[in-house]
C-alpha positions in Angstrom: 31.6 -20.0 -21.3 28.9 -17.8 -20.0 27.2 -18.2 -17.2 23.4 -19.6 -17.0 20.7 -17.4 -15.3 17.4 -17.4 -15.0 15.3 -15.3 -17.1 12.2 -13.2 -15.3 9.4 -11.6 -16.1 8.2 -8.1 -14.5 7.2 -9.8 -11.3 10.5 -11.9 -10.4 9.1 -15.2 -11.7 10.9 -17.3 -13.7 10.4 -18.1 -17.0 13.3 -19.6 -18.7 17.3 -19.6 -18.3 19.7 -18.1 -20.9 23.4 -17.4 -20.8 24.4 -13.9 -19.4 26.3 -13.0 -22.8 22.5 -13.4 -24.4 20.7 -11.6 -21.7 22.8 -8.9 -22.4 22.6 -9.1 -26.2 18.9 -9.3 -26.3 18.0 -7.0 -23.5 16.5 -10.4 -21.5 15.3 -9.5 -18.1 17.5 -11.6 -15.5 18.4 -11.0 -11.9 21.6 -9.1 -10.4 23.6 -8.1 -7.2 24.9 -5.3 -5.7 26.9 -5.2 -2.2 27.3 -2.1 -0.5 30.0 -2.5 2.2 31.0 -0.5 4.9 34.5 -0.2 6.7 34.7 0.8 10.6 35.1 4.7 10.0 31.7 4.3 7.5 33.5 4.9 4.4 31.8 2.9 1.9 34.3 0.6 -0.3 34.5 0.5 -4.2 36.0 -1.4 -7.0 37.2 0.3 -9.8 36.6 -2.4 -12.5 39.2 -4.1 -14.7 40.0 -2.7 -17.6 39.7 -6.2 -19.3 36.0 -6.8 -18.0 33.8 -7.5 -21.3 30.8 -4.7 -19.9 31.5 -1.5 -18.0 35.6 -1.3 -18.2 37.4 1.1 -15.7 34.3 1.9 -14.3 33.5 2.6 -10.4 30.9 0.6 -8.8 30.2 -1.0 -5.5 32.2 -3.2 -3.0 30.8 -6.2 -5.2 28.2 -6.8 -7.8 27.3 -9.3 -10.7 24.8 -11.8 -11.8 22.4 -14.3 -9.9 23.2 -17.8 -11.2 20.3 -20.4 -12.3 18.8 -21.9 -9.1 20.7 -19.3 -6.3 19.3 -17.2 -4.1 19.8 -13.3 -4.2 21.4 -13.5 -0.8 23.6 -16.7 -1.6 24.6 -14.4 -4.7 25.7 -11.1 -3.0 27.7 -13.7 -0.2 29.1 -15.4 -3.3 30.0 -12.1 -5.3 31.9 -10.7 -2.0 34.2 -13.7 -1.7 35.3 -14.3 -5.3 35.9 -9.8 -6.1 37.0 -9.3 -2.5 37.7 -12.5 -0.8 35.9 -11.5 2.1 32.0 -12.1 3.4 30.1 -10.1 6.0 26.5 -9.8 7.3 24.7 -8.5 4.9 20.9 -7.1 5.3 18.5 -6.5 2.2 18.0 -3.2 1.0 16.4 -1.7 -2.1 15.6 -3.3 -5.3 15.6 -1.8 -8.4 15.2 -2.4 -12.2 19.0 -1.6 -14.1 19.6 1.6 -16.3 20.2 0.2 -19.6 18.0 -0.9 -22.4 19.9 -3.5 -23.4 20.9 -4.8 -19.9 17.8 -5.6 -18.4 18.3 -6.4 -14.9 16.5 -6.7 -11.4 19.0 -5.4 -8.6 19.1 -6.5 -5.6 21.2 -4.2 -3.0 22.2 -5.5 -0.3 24.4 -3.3 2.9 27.0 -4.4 6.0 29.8 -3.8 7.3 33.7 -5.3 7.8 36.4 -4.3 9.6 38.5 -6.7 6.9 41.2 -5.7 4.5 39.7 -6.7 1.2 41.6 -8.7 -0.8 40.8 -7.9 -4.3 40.6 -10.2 -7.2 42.9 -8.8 -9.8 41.2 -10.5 -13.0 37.9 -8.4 -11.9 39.4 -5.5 -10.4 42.3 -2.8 -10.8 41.8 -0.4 -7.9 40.1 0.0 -4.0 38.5 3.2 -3.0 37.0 4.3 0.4 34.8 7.3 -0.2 32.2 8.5 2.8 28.6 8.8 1.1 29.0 13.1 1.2 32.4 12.3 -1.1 30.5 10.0 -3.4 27.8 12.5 -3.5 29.8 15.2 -4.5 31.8 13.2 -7.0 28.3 12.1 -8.9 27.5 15.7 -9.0 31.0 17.4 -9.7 31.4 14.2 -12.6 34.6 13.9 -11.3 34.8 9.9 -11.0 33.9 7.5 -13.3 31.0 5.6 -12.0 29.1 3.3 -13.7 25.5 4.0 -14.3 23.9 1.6 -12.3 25.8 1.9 -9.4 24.6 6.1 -9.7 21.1 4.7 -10.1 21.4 2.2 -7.2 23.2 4.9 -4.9 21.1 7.5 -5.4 17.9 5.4 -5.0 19.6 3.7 -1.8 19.9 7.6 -0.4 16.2 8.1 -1.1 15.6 5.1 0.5 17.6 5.5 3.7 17.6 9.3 4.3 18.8 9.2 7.9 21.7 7.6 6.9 
């Protein structure tokens, strides 16, 4: 069964609750999570999604990501998110927040960034590989087109860059 969010309108209120299948089938705005995680030598760590996932198959996004249950808190969601891809949690600070690529997955993104000096343990029903790429290599590979990164995690990135030039 799918799980329940809560529906929003432009300004993060809520207005309703649907299931996430329907969000995504009607183009429903609803709210989502994206954890950008740092190891010790600031390389920043990536999933490469499961080939059995329903939406975005083999693609490569960040450390964790996915939906903002009915009644949670973004924060509680990004926390959550971390422990069930890459049973691990950190400190985790807000960052940007953005509104998702697609038309027909209308999402609210919430980034949020830290750092672990854990091994991630990666959930193997969500995920099929771990990379550690330094923001110059992820930089170059969006550019050269030579991984296969999702679309929102490009967006996100390269708005999180913007965002946080002196990085």
């Amino acid at each position: 069964m799918s799980e329940l969010v809560d529906l929003i309108d432009e300004h993060d209120d809520v207005i309703g609750q649907a299931t996430k299948d329907e969000c995504h089938q009607k183009g429903l705005l609803h709210r989502s999570v994206f954890v950008f995680l740092f190891d010790r030598e600031h390389r920043m760590i990536l999933q490469k999604r499961s080939a059995k996932k329903a939406v975005r198959p083999n693609k490569i996004t960040a450390a964790a990501c996915g939906h903002v249950h009915t009644g949670e808190d973004v924060k509680e969601a990004a926390h959550r998110e971390l422990q069930e891809e890459l049973g691990i949690d950190a400190a985790l600070r807000p960052s940007i927040r953005t509104m998702g690529p697609y038309d027909y997955d209308r999402e609210l993104i919430s980034l949020f960034v830290g750092e672990t000096h854990l091994a991630p343990i990666p959930n193997v029903a969500e995920i099929e590989e771990i990379f550690y790429l330094t923001i110059d290599e992820i930089v170059a590979a969006i550019e050269n087109d030579t991984l296969n990164f999702g679309d929102s995690f490009k967006k996100v990135f390269i708005e999180y860059l913007a965002a946080n030039s002196g990085h």
